[in-house]
C-alpha positions as CSV (number, residue, x, y, z in Angstrom):
1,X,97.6,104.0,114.9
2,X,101.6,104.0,114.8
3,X,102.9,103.7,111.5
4,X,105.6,101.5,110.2
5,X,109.5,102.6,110.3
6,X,111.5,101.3,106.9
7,X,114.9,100.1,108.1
8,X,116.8,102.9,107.2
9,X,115.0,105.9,109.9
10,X,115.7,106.3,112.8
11,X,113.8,105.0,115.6
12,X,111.6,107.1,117.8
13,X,114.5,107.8,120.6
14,X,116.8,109.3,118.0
15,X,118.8,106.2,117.5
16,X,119.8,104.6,114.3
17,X,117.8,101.7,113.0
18,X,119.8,98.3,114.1
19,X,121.2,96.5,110.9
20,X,119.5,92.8,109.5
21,X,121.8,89.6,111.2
22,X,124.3,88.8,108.2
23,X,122.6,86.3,106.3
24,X,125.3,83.7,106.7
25,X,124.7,83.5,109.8
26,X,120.8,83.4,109.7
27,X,121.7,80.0,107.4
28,X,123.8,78.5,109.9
29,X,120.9,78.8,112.5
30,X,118.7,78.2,110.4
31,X,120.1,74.7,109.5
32,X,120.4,73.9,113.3
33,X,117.1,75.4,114.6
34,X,114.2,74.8,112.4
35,X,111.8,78.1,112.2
36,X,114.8,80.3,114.2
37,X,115.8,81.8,110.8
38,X,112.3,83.1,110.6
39,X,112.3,84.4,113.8
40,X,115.5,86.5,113.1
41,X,114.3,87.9,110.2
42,X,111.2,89.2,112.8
43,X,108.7,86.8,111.1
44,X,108.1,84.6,114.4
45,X,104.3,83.4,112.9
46,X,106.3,82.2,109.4
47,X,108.5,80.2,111.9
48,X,105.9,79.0,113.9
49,X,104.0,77.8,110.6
50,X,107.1,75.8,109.6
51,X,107.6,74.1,112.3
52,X,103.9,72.8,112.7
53,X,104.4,71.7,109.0
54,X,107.8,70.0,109.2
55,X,106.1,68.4,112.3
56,X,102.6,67.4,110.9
57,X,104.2,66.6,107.0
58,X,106.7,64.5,109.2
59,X,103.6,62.8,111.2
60,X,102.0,62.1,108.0
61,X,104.8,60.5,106.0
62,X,105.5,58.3,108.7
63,X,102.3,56.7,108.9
64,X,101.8,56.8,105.2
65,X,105.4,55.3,104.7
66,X,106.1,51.3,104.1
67,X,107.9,49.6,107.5
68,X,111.0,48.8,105.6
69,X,111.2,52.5,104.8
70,X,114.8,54.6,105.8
71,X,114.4,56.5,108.6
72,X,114.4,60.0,105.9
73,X,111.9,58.0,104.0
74,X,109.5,57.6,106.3
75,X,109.8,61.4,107.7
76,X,110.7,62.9,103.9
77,X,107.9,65.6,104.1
78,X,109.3,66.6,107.3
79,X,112.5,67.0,106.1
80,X,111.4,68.7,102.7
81,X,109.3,71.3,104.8
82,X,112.7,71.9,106.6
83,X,114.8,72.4,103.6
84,X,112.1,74.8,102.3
85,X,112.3,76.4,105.9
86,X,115.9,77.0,105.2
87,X,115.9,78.2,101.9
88,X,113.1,80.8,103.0
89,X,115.3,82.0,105.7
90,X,118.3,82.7,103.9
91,X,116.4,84.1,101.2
92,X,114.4,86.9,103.4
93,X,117.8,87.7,105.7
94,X,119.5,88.3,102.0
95,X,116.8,90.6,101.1
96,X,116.9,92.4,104.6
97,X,120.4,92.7,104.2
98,X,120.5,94.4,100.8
99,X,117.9,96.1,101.7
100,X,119.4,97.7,105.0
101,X,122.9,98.4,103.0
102,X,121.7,99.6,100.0
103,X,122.2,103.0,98.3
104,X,120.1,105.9,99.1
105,X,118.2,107.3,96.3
106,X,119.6,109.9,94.3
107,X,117.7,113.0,94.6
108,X,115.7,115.1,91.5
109,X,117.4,118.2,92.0
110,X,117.1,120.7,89.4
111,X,120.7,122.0,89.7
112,X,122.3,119.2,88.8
113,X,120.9,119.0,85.4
C-alpha cells in the first residue's frame, strides 16, 4: 500500500509539494459556497456531510418552526450548521497553512553543542 506524503516532501515526480490555498481566501468561499471550504482543504466527505446537515437541520426547523416564524427562524439549524461549516473551514485551511510554512526542525547534531 502507498504511504502518505506530509506537505513538506516532495511528490513522487520530483516536484515540490503545492502550498495549502491562503486561508482568507478559503473563508471567502467558504461563506459563498457551503461545504467548498472543505473541499479545498481536500476533505470532500466533511463537505459533503455539511451540506446534508445544513440541508436536513434546515428541513427540520422548518417544519418544527411556528408559521409566523422569520424566514432565519424557521431554517435556523440550517443556518447554524453553515456557520459551523464556515468556522471549520477557516480553521483547518489555518492549520494547513501554518503547517505548510512552518519551520523545519532543527537538527540534534552533536557539533553544535
Amino acid at each position: 500500500m502507498g504511504q502518505r506524503s506530509t506537505a513538506r516532501e516532495p511528490s513522487s515526480a520530483g516536484q515540490a509539494a503545492k502550498p495549502p490555498l491562503h486561508p482568507l481566501w478559503v473563508l471567502l468561499i467558504a461563506i459563498l459556497l457551503p461545504g467548498v471550504g472543505q473541499v479545498l482543504n481536500n476533505t470532500p466527505k466533511r463537505g459533503v456531510m455539511f451540506l446534508f446537515f445544513i440541508m436536513s437541520l434546515g428541513w427540520v426547523t422548518m417544519h418544527l418552526a411556528p408559521p409566523d416564524a422569520s424566514f432565519l427562524g424557521r431554517h435556523a439549524g440550517g443556518f447554524f450548521s453553515y456557520a459551523i461549516a464556515i468556522m471549520d473551514a477557516y480553521r483547518w485551511a489555518r492549520y494547513r497553512w501554518a503547517f505548510f510554512h512552518r519551520a523545519p526542525a532543527p537538527t540534534d547534531d552533536a557539533s553544535a553543542r
